[in-house]
N, C-alpha and C positions, 0 to 999 in steps of 0.2 A: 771451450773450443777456442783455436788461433784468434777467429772474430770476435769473442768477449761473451758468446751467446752460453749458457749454461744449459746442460745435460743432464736429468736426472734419471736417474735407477733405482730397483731393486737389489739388493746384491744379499743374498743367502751363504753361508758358509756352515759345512761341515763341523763337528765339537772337533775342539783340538786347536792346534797352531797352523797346522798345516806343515807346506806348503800343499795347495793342491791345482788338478786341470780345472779352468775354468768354460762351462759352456755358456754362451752368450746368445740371447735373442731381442729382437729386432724390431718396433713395432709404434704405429700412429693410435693405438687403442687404447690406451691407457692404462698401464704398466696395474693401477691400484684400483681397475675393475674385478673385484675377484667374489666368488661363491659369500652372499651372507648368510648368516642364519635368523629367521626371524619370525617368533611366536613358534618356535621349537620345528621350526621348516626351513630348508636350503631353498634360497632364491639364488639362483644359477645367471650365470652370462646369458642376457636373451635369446641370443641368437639358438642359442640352445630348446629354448621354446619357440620360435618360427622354424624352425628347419625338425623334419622329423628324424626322431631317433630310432635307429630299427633295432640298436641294441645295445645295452644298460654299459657308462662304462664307471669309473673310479677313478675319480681326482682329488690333492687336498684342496683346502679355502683358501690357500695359498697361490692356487694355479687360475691364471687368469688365460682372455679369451685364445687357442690354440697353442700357448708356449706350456713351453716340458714343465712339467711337476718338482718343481723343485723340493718339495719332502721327499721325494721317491727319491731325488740325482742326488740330493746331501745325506742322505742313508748310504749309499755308495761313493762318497768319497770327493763329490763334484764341487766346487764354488757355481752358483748357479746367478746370473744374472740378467733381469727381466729391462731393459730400457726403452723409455719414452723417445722416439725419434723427434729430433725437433719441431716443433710446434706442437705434440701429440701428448698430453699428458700433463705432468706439470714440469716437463722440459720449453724453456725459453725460445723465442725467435719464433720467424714462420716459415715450417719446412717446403719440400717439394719431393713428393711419393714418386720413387723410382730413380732419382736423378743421380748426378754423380755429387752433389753435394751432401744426400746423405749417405752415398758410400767413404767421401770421404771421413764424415760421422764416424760411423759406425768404424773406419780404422782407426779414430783417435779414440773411441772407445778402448779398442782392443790392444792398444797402446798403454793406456793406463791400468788396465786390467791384469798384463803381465806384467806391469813394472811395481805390482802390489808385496807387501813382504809375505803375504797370504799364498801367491799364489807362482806356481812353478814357471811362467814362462810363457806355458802354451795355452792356447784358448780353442776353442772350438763352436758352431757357430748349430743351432736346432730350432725347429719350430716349423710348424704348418701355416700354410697359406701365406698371405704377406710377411708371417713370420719364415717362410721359405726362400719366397721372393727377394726379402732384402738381404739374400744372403750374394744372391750372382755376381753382383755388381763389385761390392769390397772385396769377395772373394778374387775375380778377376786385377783387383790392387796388389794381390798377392803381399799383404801389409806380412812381417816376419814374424808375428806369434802367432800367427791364425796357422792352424797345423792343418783341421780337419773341417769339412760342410756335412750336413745331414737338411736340405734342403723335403720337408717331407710334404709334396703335394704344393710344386710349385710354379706356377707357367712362366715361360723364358721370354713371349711377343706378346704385350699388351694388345697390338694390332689383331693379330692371326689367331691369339688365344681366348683374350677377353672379350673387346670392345665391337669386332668386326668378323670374325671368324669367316671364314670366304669370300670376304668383300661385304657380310651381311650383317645391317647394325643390329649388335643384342641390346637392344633398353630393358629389360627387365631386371636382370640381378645386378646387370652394370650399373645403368642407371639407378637402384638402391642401394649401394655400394657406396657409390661415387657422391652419392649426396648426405649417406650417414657418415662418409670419412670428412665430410666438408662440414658435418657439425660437430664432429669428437675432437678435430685435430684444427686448427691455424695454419693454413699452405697459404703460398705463395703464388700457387697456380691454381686455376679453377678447371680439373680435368673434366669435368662436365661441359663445359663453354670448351674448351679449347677441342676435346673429338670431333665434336660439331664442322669446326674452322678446318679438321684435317680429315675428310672424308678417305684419303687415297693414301697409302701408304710412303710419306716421304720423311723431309729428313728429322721433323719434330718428332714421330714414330722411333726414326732411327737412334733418337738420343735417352729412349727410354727404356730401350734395348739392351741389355746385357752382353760382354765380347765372352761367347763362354770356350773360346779356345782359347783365351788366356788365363783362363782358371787354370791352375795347376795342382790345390790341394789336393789329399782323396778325398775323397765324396762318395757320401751314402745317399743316392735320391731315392722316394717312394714313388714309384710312378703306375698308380692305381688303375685300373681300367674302369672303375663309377665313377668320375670325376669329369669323362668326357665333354661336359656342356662348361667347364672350369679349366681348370689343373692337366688332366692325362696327358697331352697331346704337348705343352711344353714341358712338361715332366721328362717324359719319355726324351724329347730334344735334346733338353742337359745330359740326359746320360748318354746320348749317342753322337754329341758334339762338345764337349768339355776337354780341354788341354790334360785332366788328368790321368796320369801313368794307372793312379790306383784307384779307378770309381766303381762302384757298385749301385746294382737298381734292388728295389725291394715292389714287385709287383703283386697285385693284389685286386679283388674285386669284391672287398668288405665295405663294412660302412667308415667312411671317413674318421671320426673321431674315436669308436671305440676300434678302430684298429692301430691309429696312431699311440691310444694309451693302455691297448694290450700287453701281455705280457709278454709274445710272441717277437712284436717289433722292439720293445722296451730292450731284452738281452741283445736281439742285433744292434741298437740303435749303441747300448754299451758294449757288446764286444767290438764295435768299430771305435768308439772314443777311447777303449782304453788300448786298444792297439795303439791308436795314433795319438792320445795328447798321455796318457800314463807311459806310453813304448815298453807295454807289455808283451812277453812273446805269449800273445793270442793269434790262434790261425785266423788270415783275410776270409771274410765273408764271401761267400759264393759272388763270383761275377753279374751273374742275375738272379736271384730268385725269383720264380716262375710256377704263381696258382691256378691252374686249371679247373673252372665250374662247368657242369651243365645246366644248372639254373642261379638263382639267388640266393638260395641258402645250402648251397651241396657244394663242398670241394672235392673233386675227383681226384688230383693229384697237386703236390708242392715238386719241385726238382729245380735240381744247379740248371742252367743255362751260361753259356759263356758272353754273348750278341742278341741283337736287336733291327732287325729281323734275324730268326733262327736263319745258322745259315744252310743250313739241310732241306730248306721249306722246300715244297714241291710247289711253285704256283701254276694254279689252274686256271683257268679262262674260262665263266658261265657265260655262252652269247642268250642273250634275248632275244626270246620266240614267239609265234603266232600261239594264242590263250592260256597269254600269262606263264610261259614256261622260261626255267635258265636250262640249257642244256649244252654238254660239255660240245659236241659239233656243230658247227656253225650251219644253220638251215638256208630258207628259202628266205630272198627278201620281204620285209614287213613291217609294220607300222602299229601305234595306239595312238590317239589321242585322247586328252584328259582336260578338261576345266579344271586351271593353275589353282584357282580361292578354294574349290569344294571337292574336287576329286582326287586321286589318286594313280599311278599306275602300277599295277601289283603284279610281282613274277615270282617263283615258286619253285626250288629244286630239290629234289627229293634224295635222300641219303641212302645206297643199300647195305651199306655197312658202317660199323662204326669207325667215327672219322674227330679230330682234333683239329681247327682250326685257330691257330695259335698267330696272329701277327692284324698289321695294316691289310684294311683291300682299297682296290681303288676302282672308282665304275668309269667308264669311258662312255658316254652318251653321244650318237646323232640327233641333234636335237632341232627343231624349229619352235615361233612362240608367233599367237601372231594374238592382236590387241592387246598389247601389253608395251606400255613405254622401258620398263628397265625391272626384268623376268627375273628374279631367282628359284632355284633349284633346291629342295631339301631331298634328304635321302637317308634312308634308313634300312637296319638290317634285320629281321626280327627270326629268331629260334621259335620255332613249331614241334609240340609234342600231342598227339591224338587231337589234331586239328585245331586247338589252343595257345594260345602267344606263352611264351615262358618268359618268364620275368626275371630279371635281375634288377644288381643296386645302382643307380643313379647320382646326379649329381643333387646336393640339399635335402639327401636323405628321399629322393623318390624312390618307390621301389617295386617302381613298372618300367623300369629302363629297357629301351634295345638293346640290342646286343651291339652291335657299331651306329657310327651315323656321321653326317657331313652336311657340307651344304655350300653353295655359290653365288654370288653374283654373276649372272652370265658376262655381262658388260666387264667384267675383271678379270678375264679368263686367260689371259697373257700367263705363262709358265716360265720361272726363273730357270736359266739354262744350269745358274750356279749351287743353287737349293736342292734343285729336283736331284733324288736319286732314281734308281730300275722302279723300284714298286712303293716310292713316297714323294707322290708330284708335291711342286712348293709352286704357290701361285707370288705374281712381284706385287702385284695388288697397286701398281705405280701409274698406270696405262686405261684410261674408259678406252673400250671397246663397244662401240654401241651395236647391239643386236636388230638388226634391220628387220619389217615383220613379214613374215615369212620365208627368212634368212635362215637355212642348216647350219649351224656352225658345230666344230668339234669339241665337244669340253672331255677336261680329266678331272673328277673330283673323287680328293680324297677323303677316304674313313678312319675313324676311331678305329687303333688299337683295340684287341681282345684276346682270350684265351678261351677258346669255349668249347667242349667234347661236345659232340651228337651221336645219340645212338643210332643204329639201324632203324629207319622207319622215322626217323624224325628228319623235319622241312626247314629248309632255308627260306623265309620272305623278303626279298627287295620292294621296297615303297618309294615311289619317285612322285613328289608334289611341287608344289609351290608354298605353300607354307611348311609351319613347325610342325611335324607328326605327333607329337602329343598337346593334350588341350591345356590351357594356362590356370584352370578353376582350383582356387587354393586349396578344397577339399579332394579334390579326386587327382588334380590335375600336376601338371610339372611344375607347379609355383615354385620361386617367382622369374623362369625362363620365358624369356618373348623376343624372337626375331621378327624384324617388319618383313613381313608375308608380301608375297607379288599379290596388286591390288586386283587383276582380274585378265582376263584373257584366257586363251587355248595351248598347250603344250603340245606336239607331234614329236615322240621321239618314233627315229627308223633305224631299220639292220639292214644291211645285203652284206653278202659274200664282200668284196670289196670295200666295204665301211659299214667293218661290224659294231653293233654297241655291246658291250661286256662289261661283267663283274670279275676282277679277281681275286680268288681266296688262296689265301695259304694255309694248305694244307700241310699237315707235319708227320711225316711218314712214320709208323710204328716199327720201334726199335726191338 
């Protein structure tokens, strides 16, 4: 690097002279953590034995933790190159995750990468997870060999996606995260201390922030709808805020890993690179691809989508009713109250025919709280089949997930005039608003993205608490997800005519 600080890689190459595309990924894990084999057994990246697998996938010994397979990419013609981001690995110096020093990295990477006699010129950027993430930043450098992104399952606001999601701190996977990355890798920064120091979203947040309207390469994102407690939610962002002319989503609601190294996403992830770093005439990937489930392991339907949200959607308005109903006309005025630590408040609408709910909802509550210094809100959306919760895939391999879910800091409930769109509120998260007790105030909180068919005769569930709707036990439970829960007090939410509380679904009308 310019500073003297030295970079090391992996770099793999096809037989032959070449020249060839090079894809390039990005990462504090260490580049020469990969599958051993020992006493005639694969000992796998751990992480792979804490987080459960719902389905078998195929990697070589070669492929370390989330980066592409590089025996698969140099069977197909790729220079594949796996790098230690500084301090990470056995690359020198002590980095800083997220920042623009290593976007600038990573463009002097991809500088010497094309300027190799091996290799054609153009690079291309892949990888899940952090290996997604570092791709926003350089990408937005718009450095002149980087042609293409395939960011696959990657959040855009450490604030709003990881660390704090509604104003509401996640310590569980954050907090494990952020303390294994502080012993794999040498940073410069201690992101564990410093969140602490940045409760509100200001300008330290700001600078760890990707500009993704200055992205302008095409871009492949996957933007999963099991990932919601991680990834979905700035997934879906990049693809619906990026400068690029030519981006594409790859949606989905499989398991994490073995859909990233299926066969299914592998041809799209290469009909996009060889479009753009081979400039093969291969036809552009569908604008969205869009999998419809009605449970966990059923796909009902795949199809092209052009947008995000569909723009056809029909949205409805369920108001909350007197026992536990949503119903589409707005009743009489009414009330429940709930104990925030242990209860619930549960509402229920009933499908008569079959229906496709395909996008964001967002719930608008009248709420009051009262013993309670600083209330949040969880919310959840669950699919009912013969009186029974239907399950899908979640985030870290759970695989009793909701169907949507959200959640708030009441005291944060300030709405960006510049973020929000019709039916995707953005909170500034910049502002306490303190909730006085027995104070109504109006919140909008928004949900996880979905695609989810219901048949005739099956139930929509709304769950409105004060803590996390699933339990944290690493055997049964959502391990290792934990929002600090409102510590005790009453909830009242109310409806009337004149300040209704609603659910809106997007419905997607049969073509």
């Amino acid at each position: 690097m310019p500073d003297g600080v030295t970079l090391r890689l992996n770099l793999f190459r096809p037989a032959g002279d070449g020249p060839f595309p090079v894809l390039l990924s990005a990462h504090p894990y260490g580049k020469d953590a990969l599958p051993k084999r020992k006493r005639g057994r694969w000992t796998v990246n751990p992480q792979y034995r804490v987080m459960h697998q719902s389905m078998p996938l195929r990697i070589s010994d070669q492929t370390s933790w989330e980066a592409p397979d590089p025996v698969w990419w140099t069977r197909r013609g790729y220079a594949v190159i796996n790098l230690d981001t500084r301090g990470g690995g056995r690359s020198e110096g002590r980095g800083d995750l997220f920042s623009d020093q290593e976007a600038d990295d990573i463009a002097q990477v991809i500088a010497w990468a094309a300027a190799q006699p091996w290799s054609t010129g153009r690079v291309g950027m892949l990888g899940v997870s952090y290996l997604a993430m570092s791709q926003y930043k350089v990408a937005a450098l718009n450095p002149p060999a980087l042609k293409a992104i395939c960011p696959w399952e990657g959040f855009t606001d450490m604030y709003r996606d990881f660390c704090t999601p509604g104003g509401v701190v996640e310590n569980g996977f954050a907090r494990a995260w952020l303390f294994i990355t502080k012993r794999t890798a040498r940073m410069k920064t201690d992101l564990a201390v410093e969140r602490r120091k940045h409760p509100l979203r200001d300008a330290w947040w700001d600078a760890l922030t990707p500009s993704l309207s200055k992205i302008k390469v095409p871009m492949l994102v996957c933007t999963s709808f099991s990932d919601s407690n991680l990834h979905s939610v700035g997934s879906m962002r990049a693809f619906q805020r990026v400068g690029s002319a030519e981006r594409h989503a790859y949606a989905h609601r499989g398991p994490k890993w073995a859909s990233f190294y299926g066969e299914e996403a592998l041809h799209a992830q290469l009909a996009f690179f060889d479009r753009h770093l081979r400039e093969q005439d291969v036809p552009p990937l569908p604008r969205l691809r869009l999998e419809i489930r009605d449970r966990r392991d059923n796909v009902v339907q795949v199809r092209d989508e052009q947008e995000w949200p569909l723009a056809r959607t029909d949205w409805r308005r369920l108001h909350l009713a007197e026992g536990g109903a949503l119903t589409e006309k707005a009743g009489s005025a009414g009330s429940v109250t709930f104990d925030l630590r242990r209860n619930a408040a549960v509402f229920d609408y009933h499908f008569e025919e079959d229906t496709e709910l395909s996008g964001p909802m967002t719930l608008r509550l009248q709420v009051a709280t009262t013993g309670v210094q600083d209330p949040r809100i969880f919310v959840g959306i669950e699919k009912r089949s013969d009186g029974a919760p239907v399950p899908f895939e979640g985030s870290y391999g759970y695989g009793r997930d909701l169907l949507a879910q959200g959640r708030l800091r009441l005291a944060l409930r300030e709405l960006d005039p510049v973020l929000s769109t019709p039916h995707q509120p953005e909170h500034t998260f910049r502002t306490l608003q303190p909730v006085r007790d027995g104070e109504e105030v109006e919140v909008l909180i928004p949900l996880s993205s979905s695609a989810t068919f219901f048949r005739a005769g099956d139930d929509l569930r709304l769950m409105v608490a004060g803590r996390y709707l699933r339990p944290r036990n690493p055997f049964f439970g959502h391990f290792p997800t934990h929002y600090e829960p409102t510590a005790s007090g009453q909830a009242t939410i109310s409806w009337a005519p004149d300040r209704p509380s609603t659910l809106e679904i997007p419905v997607i009308p049969k073509r």
